[in-house]
C-alpha positions as CSV (number, residue, x, y, z in Angstrom):
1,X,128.7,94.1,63.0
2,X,131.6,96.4,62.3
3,X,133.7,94.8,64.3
4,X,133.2,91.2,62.5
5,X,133.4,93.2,59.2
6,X,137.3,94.0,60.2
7,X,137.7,90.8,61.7
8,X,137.1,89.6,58.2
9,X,139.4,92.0,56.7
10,X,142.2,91.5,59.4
11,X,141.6,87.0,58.2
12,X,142.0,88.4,54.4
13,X,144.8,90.5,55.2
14,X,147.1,87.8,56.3
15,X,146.4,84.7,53.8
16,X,146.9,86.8,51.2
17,X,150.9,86.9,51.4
18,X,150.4,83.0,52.8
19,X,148.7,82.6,49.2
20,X,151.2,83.9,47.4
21,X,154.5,82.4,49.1
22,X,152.7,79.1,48.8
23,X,152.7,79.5,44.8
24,X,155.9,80.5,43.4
25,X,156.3,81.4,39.4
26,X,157.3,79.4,37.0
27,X,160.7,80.8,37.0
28,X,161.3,80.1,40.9
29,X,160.0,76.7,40.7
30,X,162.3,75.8,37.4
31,X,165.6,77.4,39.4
32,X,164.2,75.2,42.2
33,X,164.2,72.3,39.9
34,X,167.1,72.7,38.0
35,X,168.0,71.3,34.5
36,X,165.2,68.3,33.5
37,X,167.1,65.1,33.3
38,X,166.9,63.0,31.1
39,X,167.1,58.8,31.7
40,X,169.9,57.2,28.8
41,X,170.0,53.9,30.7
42,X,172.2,51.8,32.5
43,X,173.1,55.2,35.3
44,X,173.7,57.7,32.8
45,X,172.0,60.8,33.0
46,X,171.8,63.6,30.9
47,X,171.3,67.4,31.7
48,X,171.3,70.1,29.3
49,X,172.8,73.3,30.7
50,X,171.3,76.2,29.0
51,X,173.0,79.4,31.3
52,X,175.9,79.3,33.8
53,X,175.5,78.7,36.9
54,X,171.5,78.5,37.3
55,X,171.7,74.9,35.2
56,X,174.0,72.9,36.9
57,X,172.3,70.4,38.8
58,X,171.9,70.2,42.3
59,X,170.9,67.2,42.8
60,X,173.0,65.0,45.1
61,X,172.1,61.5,43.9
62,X,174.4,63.0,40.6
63,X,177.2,62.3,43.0
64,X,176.5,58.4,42.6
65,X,176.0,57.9,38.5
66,X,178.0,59.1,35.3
67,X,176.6,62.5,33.8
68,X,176.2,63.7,30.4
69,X,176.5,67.6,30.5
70,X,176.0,69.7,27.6
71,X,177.5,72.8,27.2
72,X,177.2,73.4,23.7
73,X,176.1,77.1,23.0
74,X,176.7,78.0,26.3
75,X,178.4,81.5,27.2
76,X,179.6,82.5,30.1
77,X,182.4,84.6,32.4
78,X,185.8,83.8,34.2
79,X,183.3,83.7,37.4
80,X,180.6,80.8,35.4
81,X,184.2,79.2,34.8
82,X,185.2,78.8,38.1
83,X,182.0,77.5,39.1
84,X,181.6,75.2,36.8
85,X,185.3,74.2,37.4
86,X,184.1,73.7,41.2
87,X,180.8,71.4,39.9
88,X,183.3,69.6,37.8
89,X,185.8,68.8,40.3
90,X,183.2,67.8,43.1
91,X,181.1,65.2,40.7
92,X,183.6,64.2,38.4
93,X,185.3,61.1,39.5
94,X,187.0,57.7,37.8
95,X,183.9,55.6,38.7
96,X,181.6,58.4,38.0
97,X,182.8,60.2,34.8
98,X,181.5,63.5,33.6
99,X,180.8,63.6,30.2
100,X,180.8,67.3,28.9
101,X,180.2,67.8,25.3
102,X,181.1,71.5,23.8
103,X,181.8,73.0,20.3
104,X,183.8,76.2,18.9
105,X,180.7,78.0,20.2
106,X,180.8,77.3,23.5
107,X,182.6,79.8,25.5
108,X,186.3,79.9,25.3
109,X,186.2,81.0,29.1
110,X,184.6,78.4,30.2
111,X,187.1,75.7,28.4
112,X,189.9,77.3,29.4
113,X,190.6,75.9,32.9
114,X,190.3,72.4,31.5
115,X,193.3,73.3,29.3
116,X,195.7,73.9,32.0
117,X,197.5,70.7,33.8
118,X,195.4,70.6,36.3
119,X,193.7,68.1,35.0
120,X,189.6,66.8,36.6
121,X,189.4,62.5,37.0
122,X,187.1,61.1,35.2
123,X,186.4,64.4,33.0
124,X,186.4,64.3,29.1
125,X,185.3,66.5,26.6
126,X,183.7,65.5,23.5
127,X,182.5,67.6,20.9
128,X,183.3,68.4,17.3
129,X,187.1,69.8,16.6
130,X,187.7,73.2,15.1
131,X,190.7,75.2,14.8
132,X,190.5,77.1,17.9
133,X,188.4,74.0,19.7
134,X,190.2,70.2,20.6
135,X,188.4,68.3,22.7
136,X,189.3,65.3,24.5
137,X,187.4,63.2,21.8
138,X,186.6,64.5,18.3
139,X,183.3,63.8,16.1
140,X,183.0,64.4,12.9
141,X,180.2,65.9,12.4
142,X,179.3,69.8,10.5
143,X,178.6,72.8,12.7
144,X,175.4,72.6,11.1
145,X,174.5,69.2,11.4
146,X,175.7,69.6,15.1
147,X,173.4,72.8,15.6
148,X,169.8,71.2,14.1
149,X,170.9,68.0,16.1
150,X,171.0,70.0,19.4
151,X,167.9,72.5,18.4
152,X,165.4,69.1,17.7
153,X,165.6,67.8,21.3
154,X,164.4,71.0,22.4
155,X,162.0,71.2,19.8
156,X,160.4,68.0,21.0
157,X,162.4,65.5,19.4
158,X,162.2,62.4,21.5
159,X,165.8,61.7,22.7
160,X,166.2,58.0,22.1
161,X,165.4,58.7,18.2
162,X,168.2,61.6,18.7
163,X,170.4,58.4,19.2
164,X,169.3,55.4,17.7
165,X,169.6,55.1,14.2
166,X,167.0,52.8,12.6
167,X,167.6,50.7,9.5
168,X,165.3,50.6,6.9
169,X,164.5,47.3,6.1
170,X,164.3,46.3,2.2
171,X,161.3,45.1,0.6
172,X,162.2,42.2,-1.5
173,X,159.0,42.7,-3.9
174,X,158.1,41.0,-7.4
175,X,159.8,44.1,-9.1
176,X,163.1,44.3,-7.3
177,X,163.6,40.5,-7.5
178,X,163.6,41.0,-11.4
179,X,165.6,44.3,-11.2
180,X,168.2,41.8,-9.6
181,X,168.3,39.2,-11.9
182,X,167.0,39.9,-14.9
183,X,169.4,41.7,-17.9
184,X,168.5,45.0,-18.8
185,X,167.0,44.3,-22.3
186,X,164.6,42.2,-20.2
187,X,164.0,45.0,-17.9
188,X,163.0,47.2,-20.8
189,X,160.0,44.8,-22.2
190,X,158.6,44.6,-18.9
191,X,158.4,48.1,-18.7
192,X,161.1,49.1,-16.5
193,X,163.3,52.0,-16.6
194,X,166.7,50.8,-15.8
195,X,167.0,52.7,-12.4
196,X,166.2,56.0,-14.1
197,X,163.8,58.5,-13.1
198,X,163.6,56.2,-9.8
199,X,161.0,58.0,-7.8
200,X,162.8,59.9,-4.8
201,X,163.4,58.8,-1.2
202,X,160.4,59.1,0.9
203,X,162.0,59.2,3.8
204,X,164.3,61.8,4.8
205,X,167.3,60.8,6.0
206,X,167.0,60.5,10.5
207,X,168.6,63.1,11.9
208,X,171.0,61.6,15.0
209,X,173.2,63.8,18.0
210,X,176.8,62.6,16.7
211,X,178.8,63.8,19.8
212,X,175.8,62.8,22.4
213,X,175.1,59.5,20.3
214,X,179.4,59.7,20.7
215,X,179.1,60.1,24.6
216,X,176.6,57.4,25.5
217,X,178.9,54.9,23.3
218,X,181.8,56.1,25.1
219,X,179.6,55.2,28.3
220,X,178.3,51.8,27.5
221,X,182.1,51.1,26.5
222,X,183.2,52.2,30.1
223,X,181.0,49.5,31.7
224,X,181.8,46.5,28.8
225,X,185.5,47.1,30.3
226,X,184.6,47.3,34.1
227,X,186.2,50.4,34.1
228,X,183.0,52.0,36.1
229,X,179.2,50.7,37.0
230,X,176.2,50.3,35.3
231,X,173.1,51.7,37.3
């Protein structure tokens, strides 16, 4: 009986470790993983980099499509810079462009090798201009419009509403036909109020990613021309 006892104990012994290389933590598994990506259609991919060099994606197929890789916020040293310099230079091509969008905020470091005349193919750097930031193509949008655009897709925000803007359409009712035609005396007696005191939008105003909404048109512009793929 004692015997089987530490026979038992010798089985319990040894799956225990088994058990726990089989389940890694969350933060292995995520490194494992890399950056999510995320689908914009027609090849392009998106990856939002977060910290230098854990984000950067890993996986090969990258090699084949155009990117979108977003640096804004990101810090980083002269040693995150020459890795990502490295990334850049071996997925960056004419047929498969790199799009990297950045602001002041990213890290002057690891801009600073894309200033020199070394220049990547098929790099370009979009992003809102600032006195001490010019990328390759300006948007003009705020810092803080730029900031709450970036912070809502990692809040939830669905990223095709992040790009698409919708148009409200206009409800051609009884009252606004009259507001159209009809003279404001006319207005009056029928118990309008000439446009004042209008009741306020209901609908706040959609917030959109200028620069990323700027990289997938620069994209989609790419393919109209045959300068590169689609898919």
């Amino acid at each position: 009986m004692r015997r089987f006892v530490i026979f038992l104990l010798l089985i319990a012994s040894l799956a225990g470790p088994r058990a726990a290389f089989a389940e890694p933590s969350a933060s292995q598994a995520r490194q494992a993983a890399g950056p999510a990506p995320r689908d914009l259609g027609l090849g392009l991919i998106y990856y939002r980099v977060h910290a230098l060099p854990a984000d950067l994606p890993t996986d090969e197929s990258i090699r084949h499509h155009a990117c979108v890789l977003d640096l804004r916020y990101v810090r980083g040293s002269a040693a995150d810079a020459a890795t990502l310099n490295g990334w850049l230079k071996f997925h960056a091509g004419a047929a498969t462009p790199v799009l990297l969008l950045a602001n002041a905020e990213t890290s002057s470091a690891l801009l600073a090798p894309f200033a020199s005349a070394d220049a990547i193919a098929g790099l370009v750097i979009l992003g809102p201009a600032a006195p001490d930031f010019a990328p390759d193509i300006a948007v003009n949008v705020s810092p803080a419009s730029d900031r709450r655009a970036y912070r809502a897709l990692d809040s939830g925000t669905p990223i095709d509403s992040l790009l698409t803007e919708v148009v409200a359409k206009t409800r051609n009712d009884e009252a606004m036909l009259a507001r159209e035609h009809l003279p404001d005396s006319a207005l009056s007696n029928l118990g309008g109020d000439n446009g004042e005191g209008a009741a306020p939008d209901k609908h706040p105003r959609q917030l959109i990613d200028r620069v990323l909404q700027r990289a997938v048109q620069l994209h989609r512009t790419l393919i109209a021309l045959k300068r590169i793929g689609s898919g």
